[in-house]
VEXPASE-674487 format. One line per 8 residues: number of its first residue (from 1); their letters; for each residue x, y, z of N, C-alpha, C. Coordinates in steps of 0.1 Angstrom, whole numbers, always signed. Example, Ala and Ser with C-alpha at 12.3 -4.5 7.8 and 13.67 -1.06 7.14 Angstrom:
% VEXPASE-674487
1 = AS = +132:-57:+78:+123:-45:+78:+132:-33:+78 | +128:-22:+71:+137:-11:+71:+129:+0:+79
//
This chain:
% VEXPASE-674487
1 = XXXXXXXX = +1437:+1086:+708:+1432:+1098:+702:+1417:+1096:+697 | +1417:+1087:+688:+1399:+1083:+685:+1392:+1081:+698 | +1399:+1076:+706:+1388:+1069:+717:+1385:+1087:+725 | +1390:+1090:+726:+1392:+1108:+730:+1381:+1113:+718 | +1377:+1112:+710:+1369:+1120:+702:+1356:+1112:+702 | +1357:+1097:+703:+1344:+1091:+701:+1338:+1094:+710 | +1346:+1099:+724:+1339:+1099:+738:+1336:+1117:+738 | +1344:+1121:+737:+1334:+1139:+732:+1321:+1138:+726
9 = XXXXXXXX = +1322:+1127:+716:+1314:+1131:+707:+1300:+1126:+716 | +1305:+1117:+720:+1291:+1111:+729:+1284:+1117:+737 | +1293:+1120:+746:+1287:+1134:+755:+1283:+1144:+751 | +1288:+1152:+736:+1282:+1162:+731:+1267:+1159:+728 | +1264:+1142:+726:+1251:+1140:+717:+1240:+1142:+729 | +1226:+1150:+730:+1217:+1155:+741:+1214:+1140:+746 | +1216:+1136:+764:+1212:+1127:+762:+1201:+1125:+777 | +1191:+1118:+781:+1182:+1119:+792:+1193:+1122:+803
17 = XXXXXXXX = +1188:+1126:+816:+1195:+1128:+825:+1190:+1120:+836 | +1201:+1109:+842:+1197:+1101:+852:+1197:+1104:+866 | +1191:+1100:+870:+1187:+1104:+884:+1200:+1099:+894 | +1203:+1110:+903:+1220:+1112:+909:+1216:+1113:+925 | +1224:+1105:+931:+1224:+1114:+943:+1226:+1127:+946 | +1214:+1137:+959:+1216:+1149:+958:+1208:+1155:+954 | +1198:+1151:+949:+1188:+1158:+941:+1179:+1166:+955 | +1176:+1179:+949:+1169:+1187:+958:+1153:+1186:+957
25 = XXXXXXXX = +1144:+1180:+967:+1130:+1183:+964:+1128:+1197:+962 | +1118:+1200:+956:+1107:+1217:+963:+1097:+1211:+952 | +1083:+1219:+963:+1075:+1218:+960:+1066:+1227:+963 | +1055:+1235:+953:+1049:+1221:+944:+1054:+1219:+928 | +1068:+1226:+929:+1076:+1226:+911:+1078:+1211:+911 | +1078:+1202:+919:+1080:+1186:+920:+1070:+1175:+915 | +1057:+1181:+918:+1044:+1176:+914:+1040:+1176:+900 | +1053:+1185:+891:+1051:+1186:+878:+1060:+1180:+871
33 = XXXXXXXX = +1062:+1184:+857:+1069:+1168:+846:+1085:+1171:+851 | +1087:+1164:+843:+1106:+1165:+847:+1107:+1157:+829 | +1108:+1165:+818:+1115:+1164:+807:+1124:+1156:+806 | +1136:+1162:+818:+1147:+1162:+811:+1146:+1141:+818 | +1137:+1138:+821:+1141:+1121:+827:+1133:+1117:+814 | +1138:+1099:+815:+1133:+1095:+804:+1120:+1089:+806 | +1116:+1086:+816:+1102:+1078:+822:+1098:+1084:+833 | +1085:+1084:+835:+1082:+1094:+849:+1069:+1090:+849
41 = XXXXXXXX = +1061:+1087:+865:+1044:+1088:+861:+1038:+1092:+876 | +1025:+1096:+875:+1014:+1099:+881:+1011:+1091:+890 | +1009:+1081:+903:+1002:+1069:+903:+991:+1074:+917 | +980:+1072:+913:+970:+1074:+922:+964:+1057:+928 | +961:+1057:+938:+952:+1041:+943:+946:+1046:+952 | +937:+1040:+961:+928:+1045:+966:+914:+1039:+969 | +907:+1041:+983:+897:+1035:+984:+884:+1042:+989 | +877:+1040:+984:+859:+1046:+981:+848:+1037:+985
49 = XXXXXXXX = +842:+1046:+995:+829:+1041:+997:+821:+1052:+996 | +806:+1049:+992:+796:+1057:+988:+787:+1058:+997 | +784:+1071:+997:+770:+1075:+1011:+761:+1060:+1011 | +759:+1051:+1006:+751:+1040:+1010:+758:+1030:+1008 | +770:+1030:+1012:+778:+1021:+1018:+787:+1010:+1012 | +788:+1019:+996:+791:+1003:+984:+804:+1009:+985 | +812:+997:+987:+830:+1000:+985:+837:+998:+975 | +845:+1008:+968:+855:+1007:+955:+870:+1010:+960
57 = XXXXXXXX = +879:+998:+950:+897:+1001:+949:+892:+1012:+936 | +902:+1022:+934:+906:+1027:+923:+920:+1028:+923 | +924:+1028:+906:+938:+1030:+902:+941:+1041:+892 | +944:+1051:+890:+945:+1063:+880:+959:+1064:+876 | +967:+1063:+866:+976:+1067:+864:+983:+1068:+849 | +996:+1082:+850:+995:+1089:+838:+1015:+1085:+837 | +1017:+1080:+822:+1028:+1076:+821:+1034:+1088:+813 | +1048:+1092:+818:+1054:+1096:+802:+1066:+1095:+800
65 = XXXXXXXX = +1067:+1090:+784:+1081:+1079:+784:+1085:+1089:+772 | +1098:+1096:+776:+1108:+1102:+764:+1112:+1095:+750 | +1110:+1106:+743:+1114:+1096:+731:+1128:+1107:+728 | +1127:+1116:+725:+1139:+1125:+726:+1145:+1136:+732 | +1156:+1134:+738:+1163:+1140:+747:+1160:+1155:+745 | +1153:+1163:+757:+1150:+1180:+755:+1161:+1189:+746 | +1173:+1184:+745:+1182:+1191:+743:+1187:+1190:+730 | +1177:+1180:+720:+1181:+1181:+711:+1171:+1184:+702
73 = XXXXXXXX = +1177:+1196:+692:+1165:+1202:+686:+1157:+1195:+674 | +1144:+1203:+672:+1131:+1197:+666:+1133:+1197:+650 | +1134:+1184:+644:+1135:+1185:+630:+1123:+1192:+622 | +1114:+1191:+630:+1099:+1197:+624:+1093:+1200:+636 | +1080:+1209:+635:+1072:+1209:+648:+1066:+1199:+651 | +1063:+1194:+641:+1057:+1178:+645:+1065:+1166:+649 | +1076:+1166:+658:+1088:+1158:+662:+1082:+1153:+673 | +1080:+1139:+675:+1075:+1134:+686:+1083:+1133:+698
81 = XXXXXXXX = +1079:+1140:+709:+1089:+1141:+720:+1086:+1130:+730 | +1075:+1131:+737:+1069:+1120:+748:+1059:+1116:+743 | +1058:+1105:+750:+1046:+1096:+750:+1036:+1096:+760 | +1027:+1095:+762:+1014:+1100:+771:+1010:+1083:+771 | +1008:+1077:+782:+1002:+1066:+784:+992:+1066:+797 | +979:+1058:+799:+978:+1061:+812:+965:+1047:+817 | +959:+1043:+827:+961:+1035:+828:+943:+1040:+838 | +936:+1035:+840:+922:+1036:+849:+913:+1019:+856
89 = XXXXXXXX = +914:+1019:+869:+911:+1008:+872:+903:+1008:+880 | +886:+1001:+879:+881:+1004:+896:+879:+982:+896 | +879:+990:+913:+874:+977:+918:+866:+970:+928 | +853:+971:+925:+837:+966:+925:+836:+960:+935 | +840:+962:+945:+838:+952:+956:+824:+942:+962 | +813:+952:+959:+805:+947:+960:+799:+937:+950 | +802:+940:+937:+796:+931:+925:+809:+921:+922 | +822:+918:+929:+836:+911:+930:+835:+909:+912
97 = XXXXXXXX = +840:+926:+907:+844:+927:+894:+854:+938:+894 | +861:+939:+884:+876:+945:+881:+877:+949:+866 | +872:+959:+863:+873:+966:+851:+885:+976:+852 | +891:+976:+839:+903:+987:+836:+903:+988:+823 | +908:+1001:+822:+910:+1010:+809:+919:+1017:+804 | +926:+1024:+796:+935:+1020:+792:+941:+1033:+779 | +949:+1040:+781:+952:+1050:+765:+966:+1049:+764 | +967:+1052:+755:+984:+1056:+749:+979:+1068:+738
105 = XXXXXXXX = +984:+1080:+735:+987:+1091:+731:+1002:+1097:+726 | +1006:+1105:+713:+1016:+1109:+713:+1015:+1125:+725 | +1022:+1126:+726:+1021:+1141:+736:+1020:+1157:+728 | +1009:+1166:+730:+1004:+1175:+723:+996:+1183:+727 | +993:+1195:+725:+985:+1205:+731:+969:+1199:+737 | +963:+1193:+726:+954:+1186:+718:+950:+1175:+726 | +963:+1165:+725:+960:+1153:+733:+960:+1142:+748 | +973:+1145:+751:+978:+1142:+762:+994:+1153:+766
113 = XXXXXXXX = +996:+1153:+779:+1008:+1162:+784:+1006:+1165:+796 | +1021:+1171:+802:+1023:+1173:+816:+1026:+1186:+817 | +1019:+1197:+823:+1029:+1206:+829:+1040:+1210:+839 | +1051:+1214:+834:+1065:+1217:+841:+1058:+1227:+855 | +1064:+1227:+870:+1063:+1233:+877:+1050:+1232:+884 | +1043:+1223:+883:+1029:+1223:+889:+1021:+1210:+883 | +1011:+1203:+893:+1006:+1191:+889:+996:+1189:+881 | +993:+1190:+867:+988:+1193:+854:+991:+1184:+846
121 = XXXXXXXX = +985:+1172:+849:+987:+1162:+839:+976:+1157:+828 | +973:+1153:+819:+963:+1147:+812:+963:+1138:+800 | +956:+1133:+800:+954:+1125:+785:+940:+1116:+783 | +938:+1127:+769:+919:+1131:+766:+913:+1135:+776 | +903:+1130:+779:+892:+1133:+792:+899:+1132:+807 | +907:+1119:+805:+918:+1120:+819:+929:+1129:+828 | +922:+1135:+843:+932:+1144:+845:+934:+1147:+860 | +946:+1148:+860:+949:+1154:+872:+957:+1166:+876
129 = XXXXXXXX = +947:+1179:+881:+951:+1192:+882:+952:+1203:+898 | +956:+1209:+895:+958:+1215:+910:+947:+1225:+911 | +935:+1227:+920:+930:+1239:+925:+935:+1251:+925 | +925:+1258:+927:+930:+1271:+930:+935:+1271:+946 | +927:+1267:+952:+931:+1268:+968:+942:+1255:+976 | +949:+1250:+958:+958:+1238:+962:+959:+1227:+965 | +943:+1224:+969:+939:+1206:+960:+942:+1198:+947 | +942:+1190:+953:+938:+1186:+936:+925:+1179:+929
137 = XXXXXXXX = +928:+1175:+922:+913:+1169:+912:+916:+1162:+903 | +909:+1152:+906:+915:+1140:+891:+903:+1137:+887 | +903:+1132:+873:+891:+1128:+865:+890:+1114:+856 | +881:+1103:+857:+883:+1099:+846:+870:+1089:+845 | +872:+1085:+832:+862:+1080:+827:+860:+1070:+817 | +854:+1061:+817:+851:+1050:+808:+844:+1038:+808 | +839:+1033:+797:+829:+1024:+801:+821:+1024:+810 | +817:+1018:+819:+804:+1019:+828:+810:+1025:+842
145 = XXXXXXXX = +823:+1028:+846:+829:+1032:+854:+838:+1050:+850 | +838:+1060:+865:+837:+1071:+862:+845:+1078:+879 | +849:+1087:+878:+856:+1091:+889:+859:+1102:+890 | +858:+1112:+900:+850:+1129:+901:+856:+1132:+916 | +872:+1134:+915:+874:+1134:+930:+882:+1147:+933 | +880:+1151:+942:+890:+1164:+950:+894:+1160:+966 | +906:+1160:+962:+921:+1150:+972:+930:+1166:+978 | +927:+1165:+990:+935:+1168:+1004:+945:+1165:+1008
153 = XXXXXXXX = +961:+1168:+1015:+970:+1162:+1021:+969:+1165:+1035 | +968:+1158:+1040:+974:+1155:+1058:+986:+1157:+1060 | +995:+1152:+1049:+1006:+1152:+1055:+1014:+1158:+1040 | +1029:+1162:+1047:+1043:+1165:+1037:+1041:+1157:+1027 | +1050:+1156:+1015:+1059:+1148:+1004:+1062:+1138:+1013 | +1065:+1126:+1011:+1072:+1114:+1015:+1083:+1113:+1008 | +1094:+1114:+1008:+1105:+1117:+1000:+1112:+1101:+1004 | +1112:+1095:+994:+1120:+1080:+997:+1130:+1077:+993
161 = XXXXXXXX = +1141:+1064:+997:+1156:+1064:+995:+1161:+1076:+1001 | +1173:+1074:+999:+1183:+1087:+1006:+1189:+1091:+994 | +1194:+1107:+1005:+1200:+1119:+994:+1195:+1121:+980 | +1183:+1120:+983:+1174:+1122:+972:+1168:+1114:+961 | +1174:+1099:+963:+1175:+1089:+950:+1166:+1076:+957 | +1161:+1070:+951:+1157:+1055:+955:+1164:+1044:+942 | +1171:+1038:+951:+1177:+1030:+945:+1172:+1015:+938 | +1174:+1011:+925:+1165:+1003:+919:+1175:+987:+911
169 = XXXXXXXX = +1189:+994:+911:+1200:+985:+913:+1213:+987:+909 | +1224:+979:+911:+1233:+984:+916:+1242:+994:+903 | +1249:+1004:+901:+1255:+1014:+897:+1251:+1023:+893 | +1257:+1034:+889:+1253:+1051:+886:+1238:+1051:+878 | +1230:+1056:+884:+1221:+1062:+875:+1213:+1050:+878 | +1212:+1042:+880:+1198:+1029:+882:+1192:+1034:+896 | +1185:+1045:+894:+1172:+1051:+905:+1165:+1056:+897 | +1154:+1061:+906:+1145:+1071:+905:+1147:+1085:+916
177 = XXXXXXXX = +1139:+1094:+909:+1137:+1106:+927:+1122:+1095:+928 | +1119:+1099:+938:+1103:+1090:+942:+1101:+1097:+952 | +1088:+1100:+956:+1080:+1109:+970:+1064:+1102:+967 | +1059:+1100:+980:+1046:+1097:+979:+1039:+1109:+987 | +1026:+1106:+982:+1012:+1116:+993:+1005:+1107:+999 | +1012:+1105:+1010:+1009:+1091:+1012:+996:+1089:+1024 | +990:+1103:+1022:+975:+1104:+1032:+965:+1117:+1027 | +963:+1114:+1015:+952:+1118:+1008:+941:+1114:+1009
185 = XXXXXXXX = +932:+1128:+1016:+915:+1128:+1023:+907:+1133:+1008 | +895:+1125:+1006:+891:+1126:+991:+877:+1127:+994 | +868:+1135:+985:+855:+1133:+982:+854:+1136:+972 | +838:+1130:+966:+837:+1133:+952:+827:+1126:+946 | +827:+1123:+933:+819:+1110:+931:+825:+1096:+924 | +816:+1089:+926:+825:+1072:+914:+812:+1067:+911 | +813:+1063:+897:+799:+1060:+893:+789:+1065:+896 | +788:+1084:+897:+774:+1088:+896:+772:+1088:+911
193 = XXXXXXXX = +778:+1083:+923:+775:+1082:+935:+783:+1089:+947 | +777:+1096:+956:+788:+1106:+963:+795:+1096:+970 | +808:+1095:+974:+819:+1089:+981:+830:+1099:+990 | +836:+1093:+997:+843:+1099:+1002:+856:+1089:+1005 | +864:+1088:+1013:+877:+1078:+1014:+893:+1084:+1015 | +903:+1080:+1011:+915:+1079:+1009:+923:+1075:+1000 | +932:+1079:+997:+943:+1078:+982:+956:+1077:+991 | +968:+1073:+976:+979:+1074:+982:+982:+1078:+964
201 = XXXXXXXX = +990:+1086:+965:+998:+1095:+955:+1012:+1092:+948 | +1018:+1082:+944:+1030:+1083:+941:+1038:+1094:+929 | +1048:+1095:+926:+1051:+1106:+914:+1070:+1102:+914 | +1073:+1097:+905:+1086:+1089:+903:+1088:+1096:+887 | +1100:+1097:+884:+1112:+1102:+877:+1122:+1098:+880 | +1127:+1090:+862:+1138:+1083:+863:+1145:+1085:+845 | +1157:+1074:+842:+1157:+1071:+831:+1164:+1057:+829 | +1163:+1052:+837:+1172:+1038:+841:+1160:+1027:+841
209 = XXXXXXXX = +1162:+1018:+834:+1158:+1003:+836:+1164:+995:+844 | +1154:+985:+846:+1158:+972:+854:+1168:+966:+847 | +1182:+958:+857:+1190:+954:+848:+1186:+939:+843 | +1190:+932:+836:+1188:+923:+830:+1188:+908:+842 | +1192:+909:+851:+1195:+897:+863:+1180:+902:+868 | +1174:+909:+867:+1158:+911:+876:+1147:+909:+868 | +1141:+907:+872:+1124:+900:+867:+1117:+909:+870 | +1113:+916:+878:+1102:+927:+883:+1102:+931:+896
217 = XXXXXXXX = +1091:+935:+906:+1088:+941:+914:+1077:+939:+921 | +1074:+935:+933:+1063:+938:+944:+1067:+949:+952 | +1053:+957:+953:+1052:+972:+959:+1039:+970:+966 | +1041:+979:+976:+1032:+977:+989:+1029:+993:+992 | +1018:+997:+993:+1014:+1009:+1005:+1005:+1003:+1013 | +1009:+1010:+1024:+999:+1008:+1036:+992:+1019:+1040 | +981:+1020:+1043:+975:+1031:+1055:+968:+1027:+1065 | +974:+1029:+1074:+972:+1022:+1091:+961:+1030:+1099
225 = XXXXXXXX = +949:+1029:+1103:+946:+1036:+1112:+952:+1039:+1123 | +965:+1039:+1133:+971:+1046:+1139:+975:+1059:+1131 | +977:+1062:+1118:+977:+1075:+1109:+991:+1071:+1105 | +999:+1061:+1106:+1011:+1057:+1098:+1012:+1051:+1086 | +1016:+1054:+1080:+1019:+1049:+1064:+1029:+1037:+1061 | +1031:+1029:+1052:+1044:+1021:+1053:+1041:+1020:+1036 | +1054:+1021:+1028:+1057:+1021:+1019:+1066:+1010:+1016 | +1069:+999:+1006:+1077:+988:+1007:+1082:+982:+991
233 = XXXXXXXX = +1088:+983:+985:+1094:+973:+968:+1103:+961:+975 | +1103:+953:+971:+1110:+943:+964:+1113:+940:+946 | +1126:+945:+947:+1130:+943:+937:+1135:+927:+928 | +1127:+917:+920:+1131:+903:+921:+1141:+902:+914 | +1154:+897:+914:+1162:+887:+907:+1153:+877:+900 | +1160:+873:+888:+1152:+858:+881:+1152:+848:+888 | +1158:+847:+898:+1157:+831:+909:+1144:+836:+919 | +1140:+854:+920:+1127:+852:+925:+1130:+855:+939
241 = XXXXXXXX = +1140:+862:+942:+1149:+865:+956:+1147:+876:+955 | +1145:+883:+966:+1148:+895:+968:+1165:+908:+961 | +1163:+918:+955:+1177:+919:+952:+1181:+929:+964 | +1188:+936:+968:+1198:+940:+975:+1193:+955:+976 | +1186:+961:+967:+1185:+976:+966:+1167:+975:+972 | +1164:+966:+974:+1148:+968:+978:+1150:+972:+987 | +1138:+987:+992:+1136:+990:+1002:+1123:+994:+1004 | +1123:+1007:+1013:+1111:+1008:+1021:+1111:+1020:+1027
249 = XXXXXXXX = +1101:+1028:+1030:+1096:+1042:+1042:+1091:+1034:+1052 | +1090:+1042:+1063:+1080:+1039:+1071:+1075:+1054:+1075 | +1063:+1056:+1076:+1060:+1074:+1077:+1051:+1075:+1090 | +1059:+1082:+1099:+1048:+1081:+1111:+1041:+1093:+1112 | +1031:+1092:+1125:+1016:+1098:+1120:+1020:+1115:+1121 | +1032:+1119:+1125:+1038:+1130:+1127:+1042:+1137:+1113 | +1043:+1123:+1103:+1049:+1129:+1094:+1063:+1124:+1086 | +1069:+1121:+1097:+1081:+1113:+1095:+1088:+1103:+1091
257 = XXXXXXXX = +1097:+1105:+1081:+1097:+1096:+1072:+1118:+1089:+1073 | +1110:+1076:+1077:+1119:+1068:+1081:+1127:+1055:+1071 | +1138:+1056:+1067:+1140:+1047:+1050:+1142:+1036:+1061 | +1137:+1020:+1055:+1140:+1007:+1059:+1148:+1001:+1046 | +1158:+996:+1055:+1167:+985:+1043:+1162:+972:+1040 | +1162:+965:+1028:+1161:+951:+1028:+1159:+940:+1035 | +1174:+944:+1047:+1173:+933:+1058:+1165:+935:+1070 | +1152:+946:+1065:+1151:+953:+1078:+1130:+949:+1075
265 = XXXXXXXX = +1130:+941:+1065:+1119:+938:+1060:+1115:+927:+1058 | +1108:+917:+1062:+1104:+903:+1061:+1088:+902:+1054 | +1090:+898:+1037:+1077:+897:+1032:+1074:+879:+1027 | +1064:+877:+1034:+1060:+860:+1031:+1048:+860:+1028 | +1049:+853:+1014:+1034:+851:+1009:+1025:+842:+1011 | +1018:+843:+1012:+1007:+835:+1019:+997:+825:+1009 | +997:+826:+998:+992:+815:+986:+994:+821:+973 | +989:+818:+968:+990:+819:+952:+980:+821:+942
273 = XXXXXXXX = +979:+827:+934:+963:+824:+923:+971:+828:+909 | +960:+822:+908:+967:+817:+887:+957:+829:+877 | +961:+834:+871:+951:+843:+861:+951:+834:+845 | +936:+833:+844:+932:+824:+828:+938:+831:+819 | +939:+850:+822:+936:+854:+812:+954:+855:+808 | +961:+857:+820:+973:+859:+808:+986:+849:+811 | +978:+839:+825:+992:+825:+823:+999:+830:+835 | +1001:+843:+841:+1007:+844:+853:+999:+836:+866
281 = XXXXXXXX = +1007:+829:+875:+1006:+829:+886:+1014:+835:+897 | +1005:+844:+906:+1010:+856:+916:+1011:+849:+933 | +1018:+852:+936:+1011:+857:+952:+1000:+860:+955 | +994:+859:+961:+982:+861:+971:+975:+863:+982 | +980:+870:+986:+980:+880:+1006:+995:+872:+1011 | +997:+882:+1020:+1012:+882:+1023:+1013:+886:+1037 | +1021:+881:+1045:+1027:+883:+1057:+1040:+895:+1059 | +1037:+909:+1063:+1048:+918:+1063:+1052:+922:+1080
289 = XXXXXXXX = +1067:+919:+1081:+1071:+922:+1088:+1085:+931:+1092 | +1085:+942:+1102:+1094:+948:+1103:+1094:+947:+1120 | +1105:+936:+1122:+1106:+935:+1133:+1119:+944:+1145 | +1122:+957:+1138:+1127:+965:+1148:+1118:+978:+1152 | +1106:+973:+1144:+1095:+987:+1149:+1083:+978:+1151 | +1086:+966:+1159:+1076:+962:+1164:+1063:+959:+1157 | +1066:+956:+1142:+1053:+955:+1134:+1050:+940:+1123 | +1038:+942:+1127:+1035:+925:+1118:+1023:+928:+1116
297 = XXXXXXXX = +1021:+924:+1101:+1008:+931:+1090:+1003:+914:+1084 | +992:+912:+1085:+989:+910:+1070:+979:+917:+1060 | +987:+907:+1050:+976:+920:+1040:+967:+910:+1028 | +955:+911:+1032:+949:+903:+1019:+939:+909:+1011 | +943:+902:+997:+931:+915:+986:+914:+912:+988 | +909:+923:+986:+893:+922:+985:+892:+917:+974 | +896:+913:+966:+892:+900:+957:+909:+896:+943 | +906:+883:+943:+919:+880:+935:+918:+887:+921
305 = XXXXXXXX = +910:+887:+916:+917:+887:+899:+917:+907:+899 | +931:+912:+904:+930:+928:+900:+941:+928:+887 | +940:+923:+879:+950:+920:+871:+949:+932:+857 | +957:+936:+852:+956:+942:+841:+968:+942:+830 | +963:+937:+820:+969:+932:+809:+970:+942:+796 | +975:+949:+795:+976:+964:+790:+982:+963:+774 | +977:+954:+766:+981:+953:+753:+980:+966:+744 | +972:+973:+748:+968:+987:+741:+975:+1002:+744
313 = XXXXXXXX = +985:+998:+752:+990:+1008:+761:+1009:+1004:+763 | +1010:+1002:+773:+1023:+1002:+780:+1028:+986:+775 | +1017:+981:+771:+1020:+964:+772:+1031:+958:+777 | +1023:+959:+793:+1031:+949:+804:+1016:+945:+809 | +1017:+933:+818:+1011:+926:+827:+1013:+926:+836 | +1006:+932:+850:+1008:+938:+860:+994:+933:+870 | +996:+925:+881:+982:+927:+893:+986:+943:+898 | +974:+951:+904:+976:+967:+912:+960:+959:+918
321 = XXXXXXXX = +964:+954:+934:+946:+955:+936:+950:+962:+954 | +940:+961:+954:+935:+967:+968:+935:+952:+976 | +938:+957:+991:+940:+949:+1005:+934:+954:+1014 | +934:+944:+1022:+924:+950:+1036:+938:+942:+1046 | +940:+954:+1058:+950:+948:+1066:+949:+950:+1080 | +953:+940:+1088:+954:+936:+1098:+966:+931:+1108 | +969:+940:+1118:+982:+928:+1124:+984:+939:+1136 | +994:+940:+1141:+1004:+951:+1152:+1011:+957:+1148
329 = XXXXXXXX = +1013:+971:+1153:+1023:+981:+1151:+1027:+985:+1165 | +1039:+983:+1169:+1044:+981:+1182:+1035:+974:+1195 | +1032:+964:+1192:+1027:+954:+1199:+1013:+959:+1200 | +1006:+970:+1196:+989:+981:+1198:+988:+972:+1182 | +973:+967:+1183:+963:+961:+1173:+963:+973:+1165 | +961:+972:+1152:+957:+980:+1138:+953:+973:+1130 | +944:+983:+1121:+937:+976:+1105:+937:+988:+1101 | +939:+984:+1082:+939:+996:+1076:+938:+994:+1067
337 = XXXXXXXX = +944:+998:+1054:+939:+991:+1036:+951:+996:+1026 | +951:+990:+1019:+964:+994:+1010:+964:+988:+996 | +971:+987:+989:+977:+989:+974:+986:+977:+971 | +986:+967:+964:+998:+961:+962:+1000:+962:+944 | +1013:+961:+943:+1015:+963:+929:+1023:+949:+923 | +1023:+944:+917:+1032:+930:+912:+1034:+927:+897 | +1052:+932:+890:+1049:+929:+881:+1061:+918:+876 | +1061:+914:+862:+1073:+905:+858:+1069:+890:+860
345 = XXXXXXXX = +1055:+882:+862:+1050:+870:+866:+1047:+868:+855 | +1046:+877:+843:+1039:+869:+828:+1054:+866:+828 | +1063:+875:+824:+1075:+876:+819:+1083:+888:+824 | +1097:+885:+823:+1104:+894:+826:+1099:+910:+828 | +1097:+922:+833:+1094:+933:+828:+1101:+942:+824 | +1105:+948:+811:+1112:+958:+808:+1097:+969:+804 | +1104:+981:+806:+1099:+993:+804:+1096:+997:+791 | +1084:+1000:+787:+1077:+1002:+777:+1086:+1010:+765
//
């Protein structure tokens, strides 16, 4: 009988809602917050070159981490609901420097927030908003670095994992929903200078952490000049193994978006580099293979140190740099450029 009341009582208490198989996209009500999850973000990357020919990685992105469940009401109007965190990176290719920047915000009319049903995100000066004619526009700024862009799709949502969920490990509720934009045409300016280039768009909603047997994550986008995309996680075990739920898209130039399993993906890293500044040693360009679609990549960064160490913010340690890539996609030559993400090499990573 207690155990019957303790367990009402628990379910009566408002609590985040985990991501389930089944979930239905639409859009563009998808592009906007999802409350009722406990973590959710923005992630923009992307590559720029300027009418006279100087080339930039950028990284844009807008966190927001629940503090109390929608459902449960406000002791005051001033009850802190979400957190607003977000994250700004370019990468100088030509001067081989790597500046990033960095906020955390409580969430407020005022300061940082997301709008429900539409892509309206911000925090302070930083922002990413929908056109009138259904572009979008992201903004940001700081220190000697600045970015002024209006972003195009080519293609659909990229909707990844099945029946709605991408899986992150094994039992109920350890996913995300996840979709990328994963062929975003861009112009605009970066530092004062016209540019033009490519993005890739991620937008994930969840409320589940890594379980305790995993260390972190290596994440991959690709954009192929054949117009195909490939999308890729590895999720690590502490032995540094691949776990069981890593997967992958493959998006062809049609549009089509194809889930790859674990066993269906061969990633081999190619060296290693040490960062002074915070003790991690990473990987460094990688060998990717998907040998039932006839494809073999490598991918190496336009320069090693894309590291960012976010003590002021989300405080994780994380490389996000830019790649330049090369290899076959059904036995036809390609090159194209892409995104790698790597975290949990300082230390384990749990969520902010």
């Amino acid at each position: 009988m207690l155990r019957t009341v303790a367990l009402a009582l628990f379910l009566a208490v408002p609590q985040f809602q985990p991501a389930l198989p089944g979930y239905d996209f639409s859009f563009p009500r998808d592009h906007g917050s999802h409350d009722e999850y406990k973590t959710e973000w923005w992630y923009y990357t992307g590559h720029l070159e300027t009418d006279e020919g100087k080339r930039y990685g950028f990284e844009l992105t807008f966190f927001r981490v629940g503090v109390v469940p929608p459902g449960e009401a406000p002791k005051t109007r001033w009850d802190l609901r979400n957190l607003s965190l977000a994250h700004f990176a370019i990468t100088d290719v030509a001067s081989n420097e790597f500046r990033y920047y960095e906020k955390l915000n409580r969430s407020s009319p005022f300061t940082a927030g997301a709008a429900a049903g539409t892509l309206d995100v911000f925090n302070e000066g930083w922002r990413a908003v929908t056109l009138a004619d259904g572009s979008w526009r992201i903004t940001a700024y700081s220190g000697k670095d600045s970015i002024d862009l209006v972003m195009t799709s080519r293609k659909a949502p990229a909707i990844h994992g099945e029946n709605g969920v991408s899986i992150k490990a094994e039992g109920a509720g350890y996913a995300t929903h996840y979709y990328s934009m994963s062929r975003l045409e861009l112009r605009g300016r970066v530092n004062g200078a016209n540019c033009h280039g490519q993005a890739w768009m991620d937008h994930e909603f969840g409320s589940s952490a890594l379980r305790e047997s995993q260390q972190g994550w290596d994440w991959f986008s690709v954009q192929l000049d054949n117009d195909a995309e490939l999308m890729l996680y590895q999720i690590r075990r502490k032995d540094g193994t691949p776990d069981t739920p890593s997967s992958g898209s493959l998006i062809s130039s049609e549009g089509n978006v194809i889930h790859l399993r674990r066993d269906q993906m061969v990633i081999t890293p190619l060296g290693r580099w040490h960062s002074n500044k915070s003790g991690a040693t990473y990987p460094m360009g990688w060998r990717v293979a998907i040998p039932s679609f006839g494809i073999a990549l490598v991918l190496q960064p336009v320069m090693k140190d894309q590291e960012l160490v976010t003590r002021n913010s989300t405080r994780v340690t994380y490389w996000e740099g830019a790649v330049d890539v090369a290899g076959t996609f059904g036995n036809v030559a390609v090159n194209g450029r892409g995104y790698v993400e790597m975290t949990g090499y300082e230390k384990a990573f749990r969520a902010p």
